[in-house]
VOKOLZA-678781 format. One line per 8 residues: number of its first residue (from 1); their letters; for each residue x, y, z of N, C-alpha, C. Coordinates in steps of 0.1 Angstrom, whole numbers. Example, Ala and Ser with C-alpha at 12.3 -4.5 7.8 and 13.67 -1.06 7.14 Angstrom:
// VOKOLZA-678781
1	AS	132:-57:78:123:-45:78:132:-33:78; 128:-22:71:137:-11:71:129:0:79
***
This chain:
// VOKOLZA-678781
1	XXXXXXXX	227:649:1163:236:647:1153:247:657:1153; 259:653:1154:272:660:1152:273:662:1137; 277:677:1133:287:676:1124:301:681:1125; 310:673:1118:322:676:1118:330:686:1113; 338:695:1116:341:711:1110:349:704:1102; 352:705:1087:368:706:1082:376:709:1087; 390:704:1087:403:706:1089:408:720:1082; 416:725:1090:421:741:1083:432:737:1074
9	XXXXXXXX	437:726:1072:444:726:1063:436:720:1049; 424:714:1047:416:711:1038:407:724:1035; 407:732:1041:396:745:1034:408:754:1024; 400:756:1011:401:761:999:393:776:999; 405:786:994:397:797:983:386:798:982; 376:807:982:364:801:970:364:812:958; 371:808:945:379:820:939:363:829:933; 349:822:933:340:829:928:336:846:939
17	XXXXXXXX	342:843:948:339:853:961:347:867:955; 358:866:951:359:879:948:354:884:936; 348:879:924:341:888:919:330:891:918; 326:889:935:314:898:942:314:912:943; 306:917:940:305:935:941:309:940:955; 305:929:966:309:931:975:324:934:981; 330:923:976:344:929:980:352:938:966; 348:945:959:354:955:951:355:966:960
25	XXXXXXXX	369:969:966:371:983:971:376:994:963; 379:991:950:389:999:943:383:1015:942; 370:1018:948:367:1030:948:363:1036:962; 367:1021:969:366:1030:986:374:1040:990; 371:1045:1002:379:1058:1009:382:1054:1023; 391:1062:1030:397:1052:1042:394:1067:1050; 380:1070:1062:375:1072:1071:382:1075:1085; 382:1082:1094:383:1081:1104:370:1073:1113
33	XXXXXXXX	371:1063:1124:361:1056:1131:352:1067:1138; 360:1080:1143:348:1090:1147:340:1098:1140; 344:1096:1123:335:1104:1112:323:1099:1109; 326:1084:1111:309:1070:1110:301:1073:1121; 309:1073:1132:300:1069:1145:295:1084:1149; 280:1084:1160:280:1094:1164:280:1098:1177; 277:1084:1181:282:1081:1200:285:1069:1201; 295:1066:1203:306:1058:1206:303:1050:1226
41	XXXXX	295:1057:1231:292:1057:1242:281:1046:1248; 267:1053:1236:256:1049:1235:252:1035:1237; 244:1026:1243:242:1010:1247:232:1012:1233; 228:1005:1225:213:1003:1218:211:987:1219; 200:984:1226:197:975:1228:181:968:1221
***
């Protein structure tokens, strides 16, 4: 059985999503990528 994706011009908002805790940044901080990581190098598999 196939399902059919919606059309990108039929997909809607879903306005309940932002008042997820998840996307509240208003107390984030903006990082450098080498301050997170500790080897950038490293495979982990």
């Amino acid at each position: 059985m196939t399902t059919a994706l919606p059309k990108f011009s039929n997909l809607q908002p879903n306005p309940h999503w932002a008042k997820l805790p998840l996307f509240n940044r208003k107390n984030w901080a903006r990082v450098r990528f080498e301050h997170v990581v500790d080897r950038i190098y490293e495979v982990i598999k």
